[in-house]
N, C-alpha and C positions, 0 to 999 in steps of 0.2 A: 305596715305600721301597727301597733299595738295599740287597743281601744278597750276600755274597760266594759263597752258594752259585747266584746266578744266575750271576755271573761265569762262574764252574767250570763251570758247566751251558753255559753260551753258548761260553767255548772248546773244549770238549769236542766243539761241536755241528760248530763250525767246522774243526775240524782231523776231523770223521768223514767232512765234505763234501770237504776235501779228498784224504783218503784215497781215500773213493768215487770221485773223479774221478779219482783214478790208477790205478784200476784196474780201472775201466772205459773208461780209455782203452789200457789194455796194459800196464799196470804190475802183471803180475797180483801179486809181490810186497808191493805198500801195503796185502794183507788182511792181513798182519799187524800193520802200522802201525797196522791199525783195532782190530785184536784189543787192542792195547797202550794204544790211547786208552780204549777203550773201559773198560779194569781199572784207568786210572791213578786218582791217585787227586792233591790239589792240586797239589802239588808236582809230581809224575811226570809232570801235561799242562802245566805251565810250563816243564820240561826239552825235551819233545816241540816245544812251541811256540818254543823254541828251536830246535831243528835243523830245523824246519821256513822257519824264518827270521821269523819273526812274534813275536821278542822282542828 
């Protein structure tokens, strides 16, 4: 069955890989990005998923 809270879990997931990948490729800056996914909360990783371009 279909839960909103996978959603939020699943974008959550996806924007920490992207983070990780910026900043392991020399973006040391995107650990914050990660710090800020990591505490958001629905709405604040749909705002994120936005300036990330993924909405």
């Amino acid at each position: 069955m279909y839960k909103p809270y996978d959603e939020t879990e699943s974008l959550r997931k996806d924007l920490l890989d992207e983070a990780y990948a910026g900043v392991f490729s020399g973006l040391g800056a995107m650990i914050l990005d990660a710090d800020e996914i990591r505490n958001a909360d629905k709405d604040e990783l749909k705002e994120i998923a936005r300036r990330y371009g993924k909405g």
